[in-house]
C-alpha positions as CSV (number, residue, x, y, z in Angstrom):
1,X,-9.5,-19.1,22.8
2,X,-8.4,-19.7,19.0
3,X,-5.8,-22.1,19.2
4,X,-5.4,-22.2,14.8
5,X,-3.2,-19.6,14.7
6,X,-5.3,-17.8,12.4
7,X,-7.1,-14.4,12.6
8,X,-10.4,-14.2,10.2
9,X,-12.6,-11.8,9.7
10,X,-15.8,-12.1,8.0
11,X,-19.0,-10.7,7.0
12,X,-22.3,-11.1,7.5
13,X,-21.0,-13.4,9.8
14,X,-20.2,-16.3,7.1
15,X,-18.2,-15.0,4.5
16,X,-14.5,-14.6,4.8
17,X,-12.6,-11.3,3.9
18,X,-9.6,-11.4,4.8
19,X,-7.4,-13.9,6.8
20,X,-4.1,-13.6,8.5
21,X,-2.3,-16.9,9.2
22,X,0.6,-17.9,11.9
23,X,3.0,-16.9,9.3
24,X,1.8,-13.1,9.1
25,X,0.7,-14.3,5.6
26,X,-2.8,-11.8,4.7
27,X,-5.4,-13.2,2.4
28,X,-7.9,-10.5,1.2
29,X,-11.2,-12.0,-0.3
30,X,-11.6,-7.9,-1.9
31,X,-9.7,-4.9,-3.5
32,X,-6.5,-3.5,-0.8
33,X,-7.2,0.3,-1.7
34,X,-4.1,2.5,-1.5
35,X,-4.6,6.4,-0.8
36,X,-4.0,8.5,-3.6
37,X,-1.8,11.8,-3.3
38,X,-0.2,14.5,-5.3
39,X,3.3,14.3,-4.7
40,X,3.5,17.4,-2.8
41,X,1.0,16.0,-0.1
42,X,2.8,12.5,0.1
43,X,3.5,12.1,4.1
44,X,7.2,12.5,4.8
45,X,9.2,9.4,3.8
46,X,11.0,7.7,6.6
47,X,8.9,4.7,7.6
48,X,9.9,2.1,5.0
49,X,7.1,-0.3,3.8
50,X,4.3,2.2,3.3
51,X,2.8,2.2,0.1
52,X,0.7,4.6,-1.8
53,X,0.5,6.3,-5.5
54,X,0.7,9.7,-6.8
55,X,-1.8,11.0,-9.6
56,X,0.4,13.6,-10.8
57,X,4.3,11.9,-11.4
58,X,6.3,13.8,-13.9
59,X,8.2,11.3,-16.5
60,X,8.5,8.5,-13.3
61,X,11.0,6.0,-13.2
62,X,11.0,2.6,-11.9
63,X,13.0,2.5,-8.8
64,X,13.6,6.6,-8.9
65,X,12.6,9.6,-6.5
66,X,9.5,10.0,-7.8
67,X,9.0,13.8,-9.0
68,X,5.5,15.6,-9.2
69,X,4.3,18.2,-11.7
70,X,3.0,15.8,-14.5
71,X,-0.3,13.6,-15.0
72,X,0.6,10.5,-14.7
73,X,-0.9,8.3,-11.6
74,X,1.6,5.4,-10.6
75,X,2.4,3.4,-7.5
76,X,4.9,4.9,-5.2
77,X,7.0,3.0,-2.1
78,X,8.7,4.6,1.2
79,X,11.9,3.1,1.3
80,X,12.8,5.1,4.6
81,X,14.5,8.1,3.0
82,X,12.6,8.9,-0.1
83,X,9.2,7.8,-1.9
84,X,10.3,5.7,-4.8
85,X,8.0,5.0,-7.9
86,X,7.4,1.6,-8.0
């Protein structure tokens, strides 16, 4: 066994992307895609950490419920209870 403490995967069996280390610390060599929803179709909130965005946020504001029924695509956050924009 791997005694470094580190998980890597790679590619084409030589090139890194992406690398956990003993610390839980992730290193990603490439883009992290989020799923995109319409606020309507976001999963219930109630598992804190998840991350997403919304393409159709009406007037968002930082740190607020986010609210759908406009056009505008931002990052959103489930902070247990409620996704917030952000």
């Amino acid at each position: 066994g791997d005694t470094s403490g580190q998980l890597v995967l790679q590619t084409n069996g030589s090139t890194t992307a992406i690398t956990i280390d003993a610390t839980q610390n992730s290193t990603f060599a490439g883009w992290v895609k989020m799923p995109v929803y319409t606020v309507a179709t976001l999963p219930t909130a109630g598992t804190a950490g998840r991350r997403a965005f919304v393409s159709n946020a009406l007037t968002p504001v930082a740190l607020s419920a986010v609210v759908g029924g406009g056009a505008i695509t931002v990052p959103v956050y489930d902070n247990g209870s409620s996704w917030i924009v952000g």
